[in-house]
C-alpha positions in Angstrom: 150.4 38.0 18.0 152.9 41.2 17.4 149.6 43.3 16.8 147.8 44.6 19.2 144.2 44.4 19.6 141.4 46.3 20.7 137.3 46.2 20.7 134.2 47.4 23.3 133.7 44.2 25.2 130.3 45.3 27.0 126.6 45.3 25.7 124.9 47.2 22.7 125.1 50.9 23.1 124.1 52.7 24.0 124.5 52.3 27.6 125.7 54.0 31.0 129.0 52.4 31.1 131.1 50.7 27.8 134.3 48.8 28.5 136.9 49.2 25.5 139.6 46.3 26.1 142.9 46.1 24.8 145.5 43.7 24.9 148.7 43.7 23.3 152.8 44.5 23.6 151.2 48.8 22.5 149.3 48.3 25.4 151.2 50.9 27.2 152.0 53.4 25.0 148.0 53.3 23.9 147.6 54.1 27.8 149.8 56.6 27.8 149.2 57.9 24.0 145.4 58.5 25.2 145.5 59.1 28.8 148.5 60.0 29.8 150.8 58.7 32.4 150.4 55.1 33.3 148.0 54.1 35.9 148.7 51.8 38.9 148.6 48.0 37.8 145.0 46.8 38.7 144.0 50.0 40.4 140.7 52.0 38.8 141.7 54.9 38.2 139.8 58.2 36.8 141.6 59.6 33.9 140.4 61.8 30.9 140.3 60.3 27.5 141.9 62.4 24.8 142.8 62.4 21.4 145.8 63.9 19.5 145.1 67.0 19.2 144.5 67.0 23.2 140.5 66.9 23.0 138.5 65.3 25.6 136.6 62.2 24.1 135.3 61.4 27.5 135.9 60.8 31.4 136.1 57.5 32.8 138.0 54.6 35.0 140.9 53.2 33.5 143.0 49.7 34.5 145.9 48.5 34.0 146.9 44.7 34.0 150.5 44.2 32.9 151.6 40.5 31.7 151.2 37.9 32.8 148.7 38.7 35.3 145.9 39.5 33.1 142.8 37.7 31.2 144.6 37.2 27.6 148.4 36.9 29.3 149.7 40.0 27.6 149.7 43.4 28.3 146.1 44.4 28.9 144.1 47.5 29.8 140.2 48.1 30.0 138.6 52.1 29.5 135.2 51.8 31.6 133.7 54.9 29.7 130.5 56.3 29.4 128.7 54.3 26.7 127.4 56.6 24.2 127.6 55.8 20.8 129.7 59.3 19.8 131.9 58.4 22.5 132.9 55.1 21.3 133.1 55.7 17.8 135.6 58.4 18.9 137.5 56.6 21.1 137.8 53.3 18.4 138.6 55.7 15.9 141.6 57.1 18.1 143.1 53.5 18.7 142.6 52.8 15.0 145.3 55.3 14.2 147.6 54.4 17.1 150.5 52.4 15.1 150.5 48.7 15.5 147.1 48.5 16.9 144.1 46.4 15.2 140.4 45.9 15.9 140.0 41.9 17.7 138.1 39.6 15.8 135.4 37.9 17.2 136.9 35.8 19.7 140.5 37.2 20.1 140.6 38.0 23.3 139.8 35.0 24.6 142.1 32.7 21.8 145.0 34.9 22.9 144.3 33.6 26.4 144.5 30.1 25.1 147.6 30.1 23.4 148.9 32.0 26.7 148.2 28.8 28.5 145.6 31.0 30.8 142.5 28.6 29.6 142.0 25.7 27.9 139.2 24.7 25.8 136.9 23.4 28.2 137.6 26.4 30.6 136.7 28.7 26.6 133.5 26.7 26.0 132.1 27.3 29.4 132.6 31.1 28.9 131.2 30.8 25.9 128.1 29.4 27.1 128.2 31.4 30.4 127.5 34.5 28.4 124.9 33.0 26.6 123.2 31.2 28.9 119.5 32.0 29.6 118.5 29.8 32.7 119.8 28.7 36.0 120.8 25.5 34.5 122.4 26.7 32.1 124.1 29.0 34.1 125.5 26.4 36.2 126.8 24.4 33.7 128.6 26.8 32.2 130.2 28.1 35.5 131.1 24.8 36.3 133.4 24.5 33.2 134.6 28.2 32.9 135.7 27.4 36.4 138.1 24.6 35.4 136.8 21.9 37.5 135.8 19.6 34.8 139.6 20.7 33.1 140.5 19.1 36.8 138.9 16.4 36.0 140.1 15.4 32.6 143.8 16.5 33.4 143.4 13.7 36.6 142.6 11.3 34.3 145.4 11.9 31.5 147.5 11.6 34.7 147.0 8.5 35.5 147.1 7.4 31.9 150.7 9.1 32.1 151.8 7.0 35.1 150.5 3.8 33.1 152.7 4.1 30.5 155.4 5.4 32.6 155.4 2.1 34.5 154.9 -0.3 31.5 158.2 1.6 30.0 159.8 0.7 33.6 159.5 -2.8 33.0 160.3 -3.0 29.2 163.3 -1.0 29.7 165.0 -1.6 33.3 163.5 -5.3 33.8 166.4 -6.3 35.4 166.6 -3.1 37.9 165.2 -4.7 41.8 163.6 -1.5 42.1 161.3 -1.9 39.3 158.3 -4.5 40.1 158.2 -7.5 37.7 155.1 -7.2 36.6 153.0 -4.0 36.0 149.4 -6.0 36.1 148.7 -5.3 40.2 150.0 -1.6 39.7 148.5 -0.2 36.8 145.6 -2.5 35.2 143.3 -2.3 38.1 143.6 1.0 38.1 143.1 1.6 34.2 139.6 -0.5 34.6 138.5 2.0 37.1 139.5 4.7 35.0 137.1 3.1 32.3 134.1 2.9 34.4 135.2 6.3 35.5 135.0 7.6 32.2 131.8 5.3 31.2 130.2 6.7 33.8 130.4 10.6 32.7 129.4 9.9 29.5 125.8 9.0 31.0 125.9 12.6 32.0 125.9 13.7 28.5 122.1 13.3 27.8 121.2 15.5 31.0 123.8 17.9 29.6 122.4 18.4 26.5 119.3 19.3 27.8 120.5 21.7 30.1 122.7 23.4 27.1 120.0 22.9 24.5 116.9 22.4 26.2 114.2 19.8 26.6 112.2 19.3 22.9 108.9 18.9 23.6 106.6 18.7 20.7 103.2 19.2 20.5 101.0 16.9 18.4 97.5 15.7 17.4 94.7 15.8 14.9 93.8 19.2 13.1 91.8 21.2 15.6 92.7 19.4 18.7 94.6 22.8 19.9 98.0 22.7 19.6 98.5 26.3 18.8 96.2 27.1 21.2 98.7 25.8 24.0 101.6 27.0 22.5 99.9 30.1 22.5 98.8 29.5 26.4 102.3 28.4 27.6 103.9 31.1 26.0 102.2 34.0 27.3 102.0 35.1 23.6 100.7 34.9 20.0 103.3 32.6 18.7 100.6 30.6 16.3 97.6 31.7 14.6 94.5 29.7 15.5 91.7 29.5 13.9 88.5 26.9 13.9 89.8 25.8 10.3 91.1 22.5 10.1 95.1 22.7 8.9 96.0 26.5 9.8 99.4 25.4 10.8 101.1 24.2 7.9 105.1 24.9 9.4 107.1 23.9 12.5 106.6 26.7 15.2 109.0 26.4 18.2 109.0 28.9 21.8 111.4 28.3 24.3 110.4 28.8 27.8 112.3 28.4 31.2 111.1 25.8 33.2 111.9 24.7 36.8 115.5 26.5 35.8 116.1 24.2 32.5 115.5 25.7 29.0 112.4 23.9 26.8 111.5 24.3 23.4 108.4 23.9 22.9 107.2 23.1 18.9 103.7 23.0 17.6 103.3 21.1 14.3 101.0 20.6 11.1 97.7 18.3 12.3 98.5 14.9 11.8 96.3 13.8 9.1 96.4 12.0 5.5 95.6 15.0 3.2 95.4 16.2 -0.7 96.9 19.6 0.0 100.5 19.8 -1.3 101.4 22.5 1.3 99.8 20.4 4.3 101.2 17.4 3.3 104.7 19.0 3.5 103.2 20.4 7.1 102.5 16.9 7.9 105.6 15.6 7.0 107.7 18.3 8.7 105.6 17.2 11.9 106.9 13.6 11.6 110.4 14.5 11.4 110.0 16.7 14.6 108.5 14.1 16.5 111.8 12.0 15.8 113.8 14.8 17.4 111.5 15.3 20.5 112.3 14.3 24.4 108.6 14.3 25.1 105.8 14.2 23.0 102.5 16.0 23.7 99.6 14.3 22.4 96.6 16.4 22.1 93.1 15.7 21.4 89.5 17.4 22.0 87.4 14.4 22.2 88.3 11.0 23.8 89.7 8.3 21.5 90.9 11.2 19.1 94.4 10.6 20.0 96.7 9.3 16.7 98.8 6.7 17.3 102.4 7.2 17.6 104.3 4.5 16.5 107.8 4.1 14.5 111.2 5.4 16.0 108.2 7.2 18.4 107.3 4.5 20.2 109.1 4.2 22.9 109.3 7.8 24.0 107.7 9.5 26.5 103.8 10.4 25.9 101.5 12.8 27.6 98.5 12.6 26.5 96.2 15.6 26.9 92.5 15.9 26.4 91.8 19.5 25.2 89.0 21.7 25.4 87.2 20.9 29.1 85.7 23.7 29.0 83.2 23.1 26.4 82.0 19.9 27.7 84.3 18.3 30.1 81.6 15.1 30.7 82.9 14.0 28.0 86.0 12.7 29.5 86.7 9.8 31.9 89.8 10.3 33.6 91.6 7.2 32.2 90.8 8.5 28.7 93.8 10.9 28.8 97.0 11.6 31.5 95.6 15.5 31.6 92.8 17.4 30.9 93.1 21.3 30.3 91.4 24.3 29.2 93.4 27.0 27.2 90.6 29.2 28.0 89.8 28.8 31.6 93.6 27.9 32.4 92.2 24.7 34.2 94.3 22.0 34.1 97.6 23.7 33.1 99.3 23.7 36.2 99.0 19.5 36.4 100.2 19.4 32.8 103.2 21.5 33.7 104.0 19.6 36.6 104.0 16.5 34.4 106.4 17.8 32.0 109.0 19.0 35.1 108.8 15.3 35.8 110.6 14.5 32.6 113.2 17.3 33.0 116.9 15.7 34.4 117.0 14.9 38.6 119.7 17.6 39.8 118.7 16.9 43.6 121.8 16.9 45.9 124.0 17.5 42.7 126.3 20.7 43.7 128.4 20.3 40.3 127.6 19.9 37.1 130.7 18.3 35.9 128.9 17.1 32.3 130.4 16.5 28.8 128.4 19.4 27.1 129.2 19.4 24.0 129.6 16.5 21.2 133.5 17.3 20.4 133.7 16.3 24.0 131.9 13.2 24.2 133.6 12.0 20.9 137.1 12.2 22.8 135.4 10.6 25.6 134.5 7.6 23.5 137.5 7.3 22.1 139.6 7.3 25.3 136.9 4.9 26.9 137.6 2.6 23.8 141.2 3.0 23.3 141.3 2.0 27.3 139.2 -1.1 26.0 141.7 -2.5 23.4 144.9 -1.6 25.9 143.1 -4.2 28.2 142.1 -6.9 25.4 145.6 -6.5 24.4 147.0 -8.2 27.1 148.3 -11.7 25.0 149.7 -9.4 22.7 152.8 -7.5 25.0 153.1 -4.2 26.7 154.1 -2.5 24.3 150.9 -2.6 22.3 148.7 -1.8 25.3 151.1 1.1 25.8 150.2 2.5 22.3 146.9 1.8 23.3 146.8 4.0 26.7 149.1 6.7 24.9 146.2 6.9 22.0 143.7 7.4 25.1 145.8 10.0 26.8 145.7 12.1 22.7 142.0 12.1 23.4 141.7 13.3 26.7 144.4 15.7 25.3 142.1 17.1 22.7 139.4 17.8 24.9 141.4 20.6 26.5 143.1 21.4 23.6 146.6 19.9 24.6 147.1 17.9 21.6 146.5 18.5 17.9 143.5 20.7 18.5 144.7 23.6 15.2 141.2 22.7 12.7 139.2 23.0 15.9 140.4 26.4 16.9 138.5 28.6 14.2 135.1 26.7 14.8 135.1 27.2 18.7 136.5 31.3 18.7 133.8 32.5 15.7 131.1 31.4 18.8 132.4 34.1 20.1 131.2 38.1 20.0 133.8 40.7 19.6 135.2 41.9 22.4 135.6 38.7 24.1 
């Protein structure tokens, strides 16, 4: 980290105001190099931009955030300029020159901060996904992590794991010693039980998390012509699929996502389920089957009652809505038990019930003011392990403390790795390239 680094950490350009950030032991002289004398540590200041032959680039506020009280650790300094593209072009091109300075890679910023010990992983996935994120749920998720309370959380926990061991080496090593209690099974094992209900019990959270980060996979499907593009088309306020009144028009996967009731869904429409001659359809149709094996609900659509194909395989036991389509046609035709919903795509009739049938599939967040969830898979893998490791510490117990010491210090490394504590190097270039540059 001897270079230092530089990129424009706002939005496309152009735009009224771009942030060039720079971080970096040339910090400084960069500062002073380009705008002169030094401005007050974290203090906006207006200051003309120059190059070195003493033309004015530009005019704009300039900080100053000396280490270690800044976002990466190091030195660091922002230029809140006006964001024309000229401008920043001339601007980059003047740092590019500046000895010892570098443009970031995608990420950099924010790595520098983790090596810096100013986030950990958890902390860098939850920014991640906080710049990302596309719905209130989402949003909230993310903050929640960026934040550091679920860090709080896991660092709690590897705690108590510490003072585990820390006893159970008490009583091999100072046995004799009256201040050390004969027997560690009161003090400790109760505790590490807890601690693997604890953890058992936030690992249930990880199915509402991963619809909150991903979205709810609802997948639309029925005969040929029962109008599944039709709805996609409807619920997305938009030609996504082409409809025709020719059997087998969609051949591919189609997917929208929507916000709904503050959680992302993606919505897919598929190939008509139907046996068929057609090479091209019959991949369609096949492509529909493995969708449906991905999807959290399944929209079953037809436009005449008993017209709904059966469901069955891995598909069984996942939740159906079945939806009689075309009301407006003839709606006599239906008897309310012969489907959960009835709609129009044309009139809009009906839409409103289905919707409010799907929000009842989407996660209960009442009276939840965190969102303290294992998000991501890396994170429920460590969780497992810990939650196991805890398991064979306790079923260990015939077999000395020692061995169930291992067994706890092996579920401490996994907790570990979920911040990024312990033995975390492979992971590090997988998370940072989610990163834009600049950040």
């Amino acid at each position: 980290m001897a270079d230092t680094i530089y990129a424009l950490s706002s939005g496309g350009l152009p735009s009224g105001v771009a942030v060039i950030r720079i971080s970096g032991p040339q910090t400084r002289s960069a500062l002073e190099r380009l705008c002169g004398s030094l401005p007050q540590p974290r203090q906006a200041t207006l200051r003309l931009v120059r190059n070195r032959n003493n033309d004015v680039l530009d005019q704009g506020l300039v900080l100053y955030f000396p280490a270690p009280a800044s976002f990466t650790g190091e030195d660091c300094a922002e230029l809140q300029v006006h964001g024309g593209r000229a401008v920043i072009d001339a601007i980059l091109a003047e740092l590019s020159v500046i000895p010892g300075l570098k443009h970031a890679e995608a990420g950099e910023f924010s790595r520098r901060a983790f090596h810096n010990n100013k986030l950990d992983l958890v902390e860098i996935e939850g920014l991640a996904d906080l710049i990302v994120a596309e719905t209130e749920m989402q949003r909230r998720l993310a903050q929640e992590h960026s934040s550091g309370h679920l860090s709080a959380l896991y660092q709690g926990w590897a705690r108590r794991l510490v003072h585990a061991r820390a006893m159970i080496e008490a009583e091999l090593d100072f046995a004799d010693e009256d201040d050390v209690p004969g027997s560690v099974a009161a003090s400790i094992w109760v505790d590490m039980r807890a601690l693997r209900e604890a953890i058992d019990e936030h690992l249930a959270g990880a199915g509402t998390a991963e619809i909150i980060r991903d979205g709810l996979k609802i997948v639309i499907a029925g005969e040929p012509n029962a109008g599944k593009s039709s709805l996609l088309n409807h619920l997305a306020r938009r030609d996504v699929a082409i409809v025709t009144d020719i059997a087998g028009t969609t051949r591919d996967v189609l997917s929208v996502d929507l916000s709904l009731a503050g959680f992302a869904v993606r919505l897919f429409d598929t190939a008509g389920l139907r046996s068929t001659d057609d090479v091209v359809e019959k991949e369609g149709v096949r492509r529909a089957y493995m969708t449906l094996e991905q999807a959290d609900v399944i929209l079953l659509l037809a436009d005449a009652p008993g017209g709904f194909p059966v469901v069955g395989g891995p598909n069984a036991t996942k939740p159906v809505i079945r939806v009689g389509t075309k009301i407006d046609r003839n709606g006599n035709l239906w008897d309310k038990a012969d489907a959960d919903v009835l709609i129009s795509t044309i009139t809009g009739e009906g839409i409103d019930r289905l919707i409010e049938q799907l929000k009842s599939h989407l996660p209960d967040l009442s009276g939840q003011t965190a969102l303290s969830l294992p998000s991501r898979k890396r994170q429920v893998s460590c969780l497992k392990q810990a939650r196991d490791a805890i398991d064979m510490s306790l079923a260990q117990s015939n077999r000395g403390l020692d061995i169930q010491a291992e067994y706890l210090r092996q579920a401490g490394d996994a907790l570990g790795r979920i911040t990024g504590r312990v033995d975390v190097e492979d992971l590090l270039d997988v998370i940072f390239s989610e990163f834009c540059i600049g950040k």
